[in-house]
Structure formats: C-alpha cells, structure tokens
Z-matrix of the N, CA and C atoms (Angstrom, degrees):
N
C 1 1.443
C 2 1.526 1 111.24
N 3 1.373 2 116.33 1 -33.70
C 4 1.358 3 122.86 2 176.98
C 5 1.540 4 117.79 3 -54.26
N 6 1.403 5 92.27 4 -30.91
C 7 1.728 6 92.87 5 -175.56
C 8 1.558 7 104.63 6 -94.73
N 9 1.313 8 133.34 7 9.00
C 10 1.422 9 145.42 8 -167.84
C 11 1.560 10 104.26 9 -106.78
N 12 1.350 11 125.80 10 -33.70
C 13 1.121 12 164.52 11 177.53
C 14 1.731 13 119.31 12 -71.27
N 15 1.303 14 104.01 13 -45.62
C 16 1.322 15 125.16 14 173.48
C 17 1.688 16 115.73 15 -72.67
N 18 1.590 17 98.09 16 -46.24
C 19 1.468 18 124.90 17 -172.96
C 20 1.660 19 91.25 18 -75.52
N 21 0.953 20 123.53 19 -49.60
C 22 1.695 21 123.08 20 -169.45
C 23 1.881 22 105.14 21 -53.05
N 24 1.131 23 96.56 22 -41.35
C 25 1.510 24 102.33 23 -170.48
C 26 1.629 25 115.18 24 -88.88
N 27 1.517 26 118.73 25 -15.70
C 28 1.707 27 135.45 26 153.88
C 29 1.740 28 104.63 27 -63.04
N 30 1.304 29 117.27 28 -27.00
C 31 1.161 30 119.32 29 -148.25
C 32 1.530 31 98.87 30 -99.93
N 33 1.251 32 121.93 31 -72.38
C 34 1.563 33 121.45 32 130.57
C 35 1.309 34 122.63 33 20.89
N 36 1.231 35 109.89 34 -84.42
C 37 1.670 36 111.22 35 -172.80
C 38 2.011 37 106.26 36 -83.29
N 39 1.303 38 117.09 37 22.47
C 40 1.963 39 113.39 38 -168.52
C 41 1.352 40 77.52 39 -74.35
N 42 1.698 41 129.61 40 -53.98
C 43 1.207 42 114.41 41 -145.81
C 44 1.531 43 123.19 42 -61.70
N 45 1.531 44 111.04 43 -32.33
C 46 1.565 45 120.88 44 178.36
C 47 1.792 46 93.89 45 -66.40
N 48 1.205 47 130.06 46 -39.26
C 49 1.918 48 106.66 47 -177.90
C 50 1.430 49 116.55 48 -81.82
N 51 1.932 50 102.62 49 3.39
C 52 1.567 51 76.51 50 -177.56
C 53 1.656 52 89.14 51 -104.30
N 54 0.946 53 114.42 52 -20.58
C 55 1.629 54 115.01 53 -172.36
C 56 1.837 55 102.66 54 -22.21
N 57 1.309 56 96.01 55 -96.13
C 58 1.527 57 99.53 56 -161.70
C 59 1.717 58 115.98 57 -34.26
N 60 1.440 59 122.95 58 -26.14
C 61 1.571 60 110.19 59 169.88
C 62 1.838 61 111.72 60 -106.49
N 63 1.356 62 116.97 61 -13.95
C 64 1.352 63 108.71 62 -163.46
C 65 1.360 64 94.30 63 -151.00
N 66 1.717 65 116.42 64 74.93
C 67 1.527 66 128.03 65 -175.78
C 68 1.990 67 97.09 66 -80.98
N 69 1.585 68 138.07 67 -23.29
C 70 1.000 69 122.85 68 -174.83
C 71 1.993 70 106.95 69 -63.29
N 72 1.741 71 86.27 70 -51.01
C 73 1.982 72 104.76 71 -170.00
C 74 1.595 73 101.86 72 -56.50
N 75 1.518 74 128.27 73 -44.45
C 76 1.943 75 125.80 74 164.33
C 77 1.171 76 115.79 75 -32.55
N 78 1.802 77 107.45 76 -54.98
C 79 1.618 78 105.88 77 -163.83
C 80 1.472 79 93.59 78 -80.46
N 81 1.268 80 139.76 79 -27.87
C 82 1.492 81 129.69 80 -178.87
C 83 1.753 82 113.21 81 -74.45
N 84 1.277 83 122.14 82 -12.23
C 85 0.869 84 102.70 83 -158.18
C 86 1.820 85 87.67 84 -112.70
N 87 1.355 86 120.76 85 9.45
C 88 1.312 87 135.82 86 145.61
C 89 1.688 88 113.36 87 -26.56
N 90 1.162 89 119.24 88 -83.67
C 91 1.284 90 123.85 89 -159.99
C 92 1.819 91 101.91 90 -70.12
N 93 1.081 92 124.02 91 -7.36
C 94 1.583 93 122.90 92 -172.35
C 95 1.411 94 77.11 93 -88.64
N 96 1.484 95 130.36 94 -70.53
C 97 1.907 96 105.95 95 -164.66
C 98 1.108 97 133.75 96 -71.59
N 99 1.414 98 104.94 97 -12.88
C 100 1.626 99 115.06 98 156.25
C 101 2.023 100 107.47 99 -50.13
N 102 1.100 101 99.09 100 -55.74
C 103 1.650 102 104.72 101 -173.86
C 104 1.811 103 95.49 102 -57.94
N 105 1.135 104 117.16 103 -63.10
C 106 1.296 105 101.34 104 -177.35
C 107 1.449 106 146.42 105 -32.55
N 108 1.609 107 85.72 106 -58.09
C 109 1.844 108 106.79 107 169.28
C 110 1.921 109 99.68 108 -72.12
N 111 1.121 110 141.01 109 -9.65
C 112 1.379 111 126.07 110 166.21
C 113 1.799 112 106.94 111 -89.17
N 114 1.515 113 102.56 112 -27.13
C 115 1.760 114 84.67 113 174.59
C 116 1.498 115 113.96 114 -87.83
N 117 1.490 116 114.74 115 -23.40
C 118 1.739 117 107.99 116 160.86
C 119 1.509 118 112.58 117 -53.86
N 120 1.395 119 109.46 118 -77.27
C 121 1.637 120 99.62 119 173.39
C 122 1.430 121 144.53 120 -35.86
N 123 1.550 122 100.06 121 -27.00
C 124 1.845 123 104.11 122 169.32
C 125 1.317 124 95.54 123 -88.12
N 126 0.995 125 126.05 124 -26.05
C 127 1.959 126 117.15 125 -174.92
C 128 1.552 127 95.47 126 -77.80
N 129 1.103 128 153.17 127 -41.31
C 130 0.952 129 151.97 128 129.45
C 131 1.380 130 136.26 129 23.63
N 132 1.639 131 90.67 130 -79.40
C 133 1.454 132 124.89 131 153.77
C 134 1.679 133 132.53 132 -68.33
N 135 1.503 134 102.52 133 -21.75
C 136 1.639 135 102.04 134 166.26
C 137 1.346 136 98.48 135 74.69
N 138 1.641 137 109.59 136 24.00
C 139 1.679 138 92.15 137 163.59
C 140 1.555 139 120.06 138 -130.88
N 141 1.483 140 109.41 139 70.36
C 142 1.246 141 132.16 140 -144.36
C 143 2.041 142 92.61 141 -118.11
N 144 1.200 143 90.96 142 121.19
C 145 1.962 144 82.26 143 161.54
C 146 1.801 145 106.76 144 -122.40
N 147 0.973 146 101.47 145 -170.54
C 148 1.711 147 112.55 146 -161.26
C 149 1.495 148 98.89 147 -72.01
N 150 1.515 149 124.87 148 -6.59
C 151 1.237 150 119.55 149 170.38
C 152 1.232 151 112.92 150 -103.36
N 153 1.111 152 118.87 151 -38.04
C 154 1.511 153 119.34 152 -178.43
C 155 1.904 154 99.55 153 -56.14
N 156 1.310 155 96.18 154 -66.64
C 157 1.685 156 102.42 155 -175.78
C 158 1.602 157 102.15 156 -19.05
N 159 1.667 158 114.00 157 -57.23
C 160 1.395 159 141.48 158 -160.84
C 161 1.484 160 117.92 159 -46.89
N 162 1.310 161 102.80 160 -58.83
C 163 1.449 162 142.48 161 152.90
C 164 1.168 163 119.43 162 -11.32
N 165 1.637 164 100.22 163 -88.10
C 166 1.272 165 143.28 164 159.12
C 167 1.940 166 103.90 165 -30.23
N 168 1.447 167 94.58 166 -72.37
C 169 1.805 168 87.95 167 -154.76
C 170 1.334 169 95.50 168 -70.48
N 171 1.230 170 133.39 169 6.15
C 172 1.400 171 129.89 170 175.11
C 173 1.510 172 116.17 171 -72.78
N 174 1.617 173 108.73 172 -64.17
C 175 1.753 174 124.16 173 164.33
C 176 1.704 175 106.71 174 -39.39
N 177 1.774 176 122.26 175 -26.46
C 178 1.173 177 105.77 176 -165.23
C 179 1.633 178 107.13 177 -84.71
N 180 1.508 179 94.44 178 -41.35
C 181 1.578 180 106.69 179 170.81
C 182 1.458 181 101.51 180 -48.84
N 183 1.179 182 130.37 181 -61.97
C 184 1.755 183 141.23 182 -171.01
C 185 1.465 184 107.14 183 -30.17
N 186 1.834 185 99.03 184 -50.72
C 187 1.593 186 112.46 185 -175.97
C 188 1.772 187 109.32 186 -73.14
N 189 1.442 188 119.98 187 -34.43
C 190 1.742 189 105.08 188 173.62
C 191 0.982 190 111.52 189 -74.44
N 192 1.294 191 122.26 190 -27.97
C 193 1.990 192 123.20 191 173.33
C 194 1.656 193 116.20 192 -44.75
N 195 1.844 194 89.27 193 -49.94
C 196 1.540 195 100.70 194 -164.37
C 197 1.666 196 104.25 195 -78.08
N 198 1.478 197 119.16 196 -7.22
C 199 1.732 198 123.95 197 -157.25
C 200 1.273 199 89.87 198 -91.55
N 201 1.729 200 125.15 199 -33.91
C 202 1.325 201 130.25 200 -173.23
C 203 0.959 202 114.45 201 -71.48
N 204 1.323 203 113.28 202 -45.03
C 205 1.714 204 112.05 203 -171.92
C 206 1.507 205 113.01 204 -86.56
N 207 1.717 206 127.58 205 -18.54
C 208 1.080 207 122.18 206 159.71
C 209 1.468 208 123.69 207 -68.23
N 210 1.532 209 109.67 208 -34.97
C 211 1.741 210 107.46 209 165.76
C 212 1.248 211 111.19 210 -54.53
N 213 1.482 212 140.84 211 -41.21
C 214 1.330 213 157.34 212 -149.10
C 215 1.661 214 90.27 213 -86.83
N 216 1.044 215 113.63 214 -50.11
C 217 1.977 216 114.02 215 175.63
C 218 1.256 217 113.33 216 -68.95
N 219 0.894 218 143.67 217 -33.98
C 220 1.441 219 160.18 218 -107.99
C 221 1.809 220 95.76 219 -152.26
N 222 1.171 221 117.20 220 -47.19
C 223 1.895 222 106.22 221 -176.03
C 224 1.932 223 93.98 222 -126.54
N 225 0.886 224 118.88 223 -56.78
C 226 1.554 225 114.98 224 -169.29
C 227 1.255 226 129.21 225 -78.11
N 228 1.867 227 107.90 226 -6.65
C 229 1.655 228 101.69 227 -177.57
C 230 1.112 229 108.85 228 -91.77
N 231 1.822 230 116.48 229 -20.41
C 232 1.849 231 115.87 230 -164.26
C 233 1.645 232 70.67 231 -87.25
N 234 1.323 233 161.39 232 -23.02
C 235 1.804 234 117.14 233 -169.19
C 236 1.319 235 98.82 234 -74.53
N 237 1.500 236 96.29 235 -45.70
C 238 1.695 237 88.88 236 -170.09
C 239 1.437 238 130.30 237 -59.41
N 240 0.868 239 113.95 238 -31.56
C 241 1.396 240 115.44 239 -179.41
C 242 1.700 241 97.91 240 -71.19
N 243 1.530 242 128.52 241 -59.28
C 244 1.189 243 128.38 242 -170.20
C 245 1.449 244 106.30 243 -52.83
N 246 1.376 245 132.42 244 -40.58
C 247 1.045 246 124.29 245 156.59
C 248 1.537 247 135.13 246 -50.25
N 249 1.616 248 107.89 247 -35.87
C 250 1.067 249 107.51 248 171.25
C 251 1.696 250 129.70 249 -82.71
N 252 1.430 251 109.79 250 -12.69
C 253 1.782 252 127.74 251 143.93
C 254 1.241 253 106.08 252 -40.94
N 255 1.347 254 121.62 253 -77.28
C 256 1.418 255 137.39 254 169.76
C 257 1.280 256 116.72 255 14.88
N 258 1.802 257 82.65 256 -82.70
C 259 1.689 258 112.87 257 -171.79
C 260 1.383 259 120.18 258 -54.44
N 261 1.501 260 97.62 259 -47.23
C 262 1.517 261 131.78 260 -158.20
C 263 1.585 262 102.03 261 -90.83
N 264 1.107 263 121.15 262 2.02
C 265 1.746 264 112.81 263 -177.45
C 266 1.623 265 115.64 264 -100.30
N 267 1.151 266 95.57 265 135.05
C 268 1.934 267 104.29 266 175.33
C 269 1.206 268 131.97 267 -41.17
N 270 1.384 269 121.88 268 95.25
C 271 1.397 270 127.32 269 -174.87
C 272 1.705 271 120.22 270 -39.20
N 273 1.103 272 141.23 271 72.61
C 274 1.399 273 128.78 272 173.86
C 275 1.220 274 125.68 273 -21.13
N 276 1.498 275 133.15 274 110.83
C 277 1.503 276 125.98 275 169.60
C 278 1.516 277 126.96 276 -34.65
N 279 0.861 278 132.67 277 165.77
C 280 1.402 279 141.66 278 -166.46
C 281 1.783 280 95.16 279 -114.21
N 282 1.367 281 123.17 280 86.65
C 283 1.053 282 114.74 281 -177.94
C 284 1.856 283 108.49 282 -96.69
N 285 1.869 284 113.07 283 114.89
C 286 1.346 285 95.32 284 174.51
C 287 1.512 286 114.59 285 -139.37
C-alpha cells in the first residue's frame, strides 16, 4: 500500500506538468485521481468488497496506462518527430 500511496501523490501533481503543453490530457486525467483518492479512502475505511477493490484497481491500472502515454506525448513524441524533420528535411544546394 505504501507504494500505492506514494504513486497517488506522483499522480496528483501529473496534472500541473502537463497543464502548460497538454491542458485537454490534465483535465482528463482529472477523474482517474479522483478514483484513486476514493479507493484509498474507502480502503482506509475497510469498506471495500471484491467489487469495489475490482473497480477500484481497474481506474488505478487506467491511471499507469494514461501516465505512460502522457509521458510518451509530453517527452518522446517532440524527439521523435524532431528527429524525424531531421531526417526528412530538404537538403539545401551547395551554391558556390
């Protein structure tokens, strides 16, 4: 739980780094930490059944899916692509 706990509070703050380039993926990724902090707090509370748990560890999985693919937007698509400009850009003649 400690490490669930840790992740809740990494998870928490994604929305303030994606804000300034990717304000649609922040507000979406809204309702995944809402789910989180309600399945910490009912686990909490010990009033958890085999569906709720279910539920629950589903939105959490939902949230590393969504953390991956926003890091992946967010750090790995501008190299790639800039790299792929790179490759892909019109050699200027050598005029002399």
């Amino acid at each position: 739980m400690d490490v669930f706990v840790v992740y809740l509070f990494i998870a928490t703050a994604t929305p303030l780094f994606l804000w300034p380039e990717r304000k649609r993926l922040a507000i979406i990724h809204i309702p995944f930490i809402v789910g989180m902090w309600a399945y910490f707090l009912l686990y909490l509370s010990g009033s958890l059944n085999f569906i709720d748990h279910y539920v629950l560890n589903m939105i959490f999985v939902g949230n590393v899916v969504f953390a991956h693919i926003a890091a992946f937007l967010i750090y790995a698509f501008p190299i790639i692509k800039r790299e792929h400009e790179k490759k892909h850009a019109p050699k200027s003649p050598i005029i002399e």
